[in-house]
C-alpha positions as CSV (number, residue, x, y, z in Angstrom):
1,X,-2.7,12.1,-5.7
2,X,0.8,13.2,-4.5
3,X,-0.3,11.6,-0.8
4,X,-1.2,8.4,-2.4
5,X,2.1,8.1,-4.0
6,X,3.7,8.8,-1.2
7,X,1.4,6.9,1.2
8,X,2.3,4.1,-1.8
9,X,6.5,4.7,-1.6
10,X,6.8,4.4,2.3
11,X,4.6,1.0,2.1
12,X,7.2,-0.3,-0.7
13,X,10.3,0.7,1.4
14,X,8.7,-1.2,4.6
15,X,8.0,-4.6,2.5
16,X,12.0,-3.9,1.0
17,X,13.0,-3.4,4.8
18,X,11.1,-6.6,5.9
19,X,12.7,-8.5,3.1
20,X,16.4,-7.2,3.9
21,X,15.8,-8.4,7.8
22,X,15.6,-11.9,6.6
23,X,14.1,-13.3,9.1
24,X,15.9,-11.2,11.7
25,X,13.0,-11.4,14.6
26,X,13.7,-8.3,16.1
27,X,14.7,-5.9,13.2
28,X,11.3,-7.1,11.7
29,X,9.5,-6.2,14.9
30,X,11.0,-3.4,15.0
31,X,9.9,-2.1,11.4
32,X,6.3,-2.9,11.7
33,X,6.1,-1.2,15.2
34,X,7.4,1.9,13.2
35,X,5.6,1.8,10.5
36,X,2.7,1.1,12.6
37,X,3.6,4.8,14.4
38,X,3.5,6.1,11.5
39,X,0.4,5.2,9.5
40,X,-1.5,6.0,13.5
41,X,0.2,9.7,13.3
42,X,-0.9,9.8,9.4
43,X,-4.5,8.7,9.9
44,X,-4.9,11.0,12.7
45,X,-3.8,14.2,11.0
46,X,-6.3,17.2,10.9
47,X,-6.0,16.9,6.8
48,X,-7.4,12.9,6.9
């Protein structure tokens, strides 16, 4: 449950961060290529 929370808290802060960029191309690319990055390393963890 604690993962899903977590999983749900990082997903939040990257729709706040897409919101602050207001309509700042590159900051906006830049969050989704990181948050892309990370949900990759999450879903390829040994614990998925």
């Amino acid at each position: 449950m604690k993962d899903n929370e977590q999983e749900t808290s990082e997903g939040l802060n990257q729709i706040f961060e897409i919101i602050n960029a207001k309509g700042d191309v590159g900051e906006i690319n830049e969050i989704l290529k990181n948050g892309s990055s990370d949900s990759i390393a999450e879903n390829s963890s040994p614990n998925s």
